[in-house]
N, C-alpha and C positions, 0 to 999 in steps of 0.2 A: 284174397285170402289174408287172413288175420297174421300178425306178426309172431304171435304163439304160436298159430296151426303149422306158418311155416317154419320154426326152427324145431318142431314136434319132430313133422316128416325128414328134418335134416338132421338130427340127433335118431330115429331110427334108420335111414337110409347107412349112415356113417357108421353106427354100432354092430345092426344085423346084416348087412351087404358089404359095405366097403371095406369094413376091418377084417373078417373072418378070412378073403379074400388077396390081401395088400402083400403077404410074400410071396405069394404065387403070381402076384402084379412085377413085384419088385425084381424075379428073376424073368420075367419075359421081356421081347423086343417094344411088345404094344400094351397097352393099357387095353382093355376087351371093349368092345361096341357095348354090352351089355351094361357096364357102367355110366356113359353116356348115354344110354336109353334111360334107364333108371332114372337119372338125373333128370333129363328131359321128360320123364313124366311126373314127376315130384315141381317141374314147373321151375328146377331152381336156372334153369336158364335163360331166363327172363327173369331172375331176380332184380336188375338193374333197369329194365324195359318199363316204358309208359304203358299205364292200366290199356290204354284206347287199342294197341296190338297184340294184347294179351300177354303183356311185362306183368310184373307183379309188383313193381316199383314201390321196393321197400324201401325204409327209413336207413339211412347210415351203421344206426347203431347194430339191424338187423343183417345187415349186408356182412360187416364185420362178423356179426357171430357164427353165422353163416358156413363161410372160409372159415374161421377157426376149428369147427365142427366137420367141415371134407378133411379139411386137415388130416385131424385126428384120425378119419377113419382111412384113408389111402393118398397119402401125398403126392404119385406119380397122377393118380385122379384128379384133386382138388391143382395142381401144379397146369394142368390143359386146359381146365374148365375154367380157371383163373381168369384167362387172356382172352377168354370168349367177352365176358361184358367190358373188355374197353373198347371193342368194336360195335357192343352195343352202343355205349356211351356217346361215341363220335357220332355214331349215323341218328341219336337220338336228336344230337345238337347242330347234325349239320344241315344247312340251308342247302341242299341237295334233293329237293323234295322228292324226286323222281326215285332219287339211290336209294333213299332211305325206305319209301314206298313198297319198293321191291323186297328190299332185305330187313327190314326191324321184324315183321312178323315172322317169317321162318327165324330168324335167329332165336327170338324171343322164347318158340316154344320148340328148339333145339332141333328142329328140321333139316335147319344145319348148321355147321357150327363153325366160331371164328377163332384168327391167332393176330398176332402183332405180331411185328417185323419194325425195331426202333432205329434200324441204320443212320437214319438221317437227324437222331436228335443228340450224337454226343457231344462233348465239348472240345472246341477248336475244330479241326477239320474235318468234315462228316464224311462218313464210311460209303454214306449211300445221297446220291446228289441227283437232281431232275433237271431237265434240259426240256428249254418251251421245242415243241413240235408240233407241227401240223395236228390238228384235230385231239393237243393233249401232250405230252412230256413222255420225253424217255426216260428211262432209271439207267444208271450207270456206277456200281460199285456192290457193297455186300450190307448184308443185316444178320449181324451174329445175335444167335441165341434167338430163333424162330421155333416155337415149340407148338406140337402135337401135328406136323406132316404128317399127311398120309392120313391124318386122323380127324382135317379140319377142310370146310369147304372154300374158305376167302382166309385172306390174310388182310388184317387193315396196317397197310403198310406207309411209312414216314421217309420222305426223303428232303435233301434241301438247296432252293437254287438258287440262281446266281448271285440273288438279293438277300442272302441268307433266311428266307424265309423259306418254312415248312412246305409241304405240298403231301397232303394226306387221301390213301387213298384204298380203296375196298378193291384187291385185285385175286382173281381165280387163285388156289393154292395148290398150282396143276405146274412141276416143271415143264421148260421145254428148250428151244434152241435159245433161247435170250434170258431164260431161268433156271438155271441149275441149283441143287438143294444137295448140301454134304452132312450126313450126319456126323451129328457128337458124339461120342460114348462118354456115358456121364458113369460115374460111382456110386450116384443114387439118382432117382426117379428117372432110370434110364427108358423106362416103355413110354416115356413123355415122348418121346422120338423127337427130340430137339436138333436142328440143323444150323448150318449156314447158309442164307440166300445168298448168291452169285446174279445178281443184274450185269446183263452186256446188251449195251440200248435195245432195253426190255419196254414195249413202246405202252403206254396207260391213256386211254381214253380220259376225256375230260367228263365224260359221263360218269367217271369209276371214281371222281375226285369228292371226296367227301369235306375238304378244306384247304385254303392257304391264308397260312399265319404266320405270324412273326415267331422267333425262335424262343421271342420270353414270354410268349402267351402259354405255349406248352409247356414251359418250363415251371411257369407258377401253378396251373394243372399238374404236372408232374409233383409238385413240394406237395401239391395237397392229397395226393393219391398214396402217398410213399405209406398211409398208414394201414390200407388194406394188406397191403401184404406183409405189414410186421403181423395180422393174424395168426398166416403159416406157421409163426415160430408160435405161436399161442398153441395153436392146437397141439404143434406134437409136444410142447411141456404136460400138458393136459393129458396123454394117450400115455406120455410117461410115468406119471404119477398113478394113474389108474392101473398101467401095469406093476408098479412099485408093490401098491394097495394091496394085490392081490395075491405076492407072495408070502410063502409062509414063513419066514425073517420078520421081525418086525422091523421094515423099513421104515425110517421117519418122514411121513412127507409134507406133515402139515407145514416146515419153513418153506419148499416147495411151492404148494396154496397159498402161501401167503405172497409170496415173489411174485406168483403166477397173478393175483390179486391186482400186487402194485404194479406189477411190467403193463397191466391192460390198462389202468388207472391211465399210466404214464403217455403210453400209447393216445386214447383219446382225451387228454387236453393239451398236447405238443400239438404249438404253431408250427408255419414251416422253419424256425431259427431252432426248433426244441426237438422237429421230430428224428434229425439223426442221432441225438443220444436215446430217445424211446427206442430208434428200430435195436442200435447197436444192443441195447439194456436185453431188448425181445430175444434176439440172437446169440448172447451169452445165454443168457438164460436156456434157451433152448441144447446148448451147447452141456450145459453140464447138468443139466435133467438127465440127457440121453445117458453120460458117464455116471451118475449116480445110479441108475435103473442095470446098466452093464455089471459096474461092481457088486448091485444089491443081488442080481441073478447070477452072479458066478459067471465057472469058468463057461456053463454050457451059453451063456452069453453072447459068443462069437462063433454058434453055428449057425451055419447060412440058412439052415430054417428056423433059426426065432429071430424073434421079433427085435430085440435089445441091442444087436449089430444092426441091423436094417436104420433104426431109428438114430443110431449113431452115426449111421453113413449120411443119413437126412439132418442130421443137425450139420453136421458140416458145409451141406450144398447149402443149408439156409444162411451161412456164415458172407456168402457169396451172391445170393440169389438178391437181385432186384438194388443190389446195393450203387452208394454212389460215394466218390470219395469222403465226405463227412461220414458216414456211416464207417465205411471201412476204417480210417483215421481212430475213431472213438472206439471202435471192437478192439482194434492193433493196440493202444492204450490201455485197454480193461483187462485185454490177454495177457499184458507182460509186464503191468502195473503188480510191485510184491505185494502180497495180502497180511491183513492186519492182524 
């Protein structure tokens, strides 16, 4: 599929389904199946998939507009669907031939779907740790911030052991006596159904192992990924501005487009030393889109059925979401730096 056709179908999927849709997302527990279907038939879940499994293995720049475009139309949607292609990613690149065999094609064309679970990649002492065992490694500790339980089939999950390297691995996203799952209740994009995973030598097949790496191989992986998800904050600038557009005030939005412009600019040419001031720049940005759209629509602004609170409560999670101390650092700067 062409790089046009596909952001055609992801520019209406997001406009005619996913927005009409997103407050009635935004006060429920779950995001609907029917979102995830839609998706999965629109192909966009194999957007990051090799052609040969029926990926759609687009270009970067596609990838990005992509996310920016769910964004916009339902961020509790585009926030699940997110974490599904890093699961692709790994089982694309892992030397697992057997793992990947089984699960690149259903993932790819959303048969079923994945999460991440990053316990094992923080800095200094990791949350989630692996122990060599017979036939494969125990897991032993937690992975906060495991999103769409209930809603996803595998979790590709990170943990780190004694050698401080990584041990990544494609595990059922089914609690049970050695897996427990504590939900979050989040402020916004609460039907993500985001939890905390609890490991108590939770034991993983060497068959489920999709990788073992050093902890700065992910890490430079991670510098280079950090830019997909300043999207999110792209699209809901974008959802803001269109709803600004459409009241009857004339609200100003063109310096808006223009920010909106440079933040994506800024976004893809940040190396990994540049991209925490692009993400923090995306996340302000997105911060006072949402308060500029609040104040242009009034007071009826903060009723829980429109849109203008909803999208202010989402600019805040993005303030948070995916962040890492440089990023945070640079926001906390931009926030409380006086203005000219």
């Amino acid at each position: 599929m062409a790089a046009a056709q596909v952001l055609t179908q992801a520019r209406r999927l997001a406009d005619e389904f996913l927005f009409p849709s997103a407050m009635n997302v935004d006060a429920s527990d779950w995001v609907p199946p029917e979102h995830f279907g839609a998706l999965a038939a629109a192909g966009l879940y194999g957007l990051a998939g090799p052609a040969e499994v029926g990926g759609l293995d687009v270009d970067l720049a596609t990838f990005r507009t992509v996310i920016e475009i769910m964004a916009g139309g339902c961020l509790a949607t585009a926030f699940v669907w997110l974490q599904h292609h890093g699961a692709v990613r790994a089982l694309s690149a892992s030397s697992n031939s057997a793992l990947s065999a089984k699960w690149l094609e259903p993932l790819c064309a959303g048969a079923q779907r994945a999460g991440v679970a990053l316990g094992g990649v923080r800095p200094g002492p990791p949350l989630l740790r692996a122990r060599p065992a017979p036939g494969g490694y125990l897991f032993d500790g937690t992975a906060p911030w495991v999103t769409g339980w209930d809603m996803i089939d595998v979790v590709h999950t990170l943990a780190r052991d004694e050698a401080g390297n990584l041990v990544a691995a494609l595990l059922p996203a089914v609690a049970s006596v050695s897996l427990a799952a504590d939900q979050i209740r989040l402020a916004a994009v609460n039907a993500s159904r985001t939890v905390q995973l609890r490991f108590t030598a939770h034991f993983v097949p060497a068959a489920l192992v999709t990788a073992v790496m050093p902890l700065a191989a992910w890490q430079a992986r991670d510098a280079a990924g950090l830019r997909a998800n300043g999207s999110l904050s792209l699209g809901l600038v974008s959802r803001c501005i269109r709803l600004m557009a459409e009241l009857p005030a004339d609200a100003p939005v063109a310096p808006l487009e223009l920010e909106l412009t440079a933040a994506r600019a800024r976004l893809d040419a940040a190396d990994s030393a540049l991209m925490p001031a692009a993400r923090a720049t995306a996340a302000e940005l997105a911060f006072r889109a949402a308060g500029a759209l609040v104040a242009a629509a009034g007071s009826r602004s903060i009723m829980v059925d429109q849109h203008p609170q909803r999208l202010a409560r989402e600019a805040l999670f993005l303030l948070v979401f995916g962040s890492r101390p440089a990023i945070k650092a640079d926001l906390i700067t931009r926030l409380t730096s006086p203005r000219q």
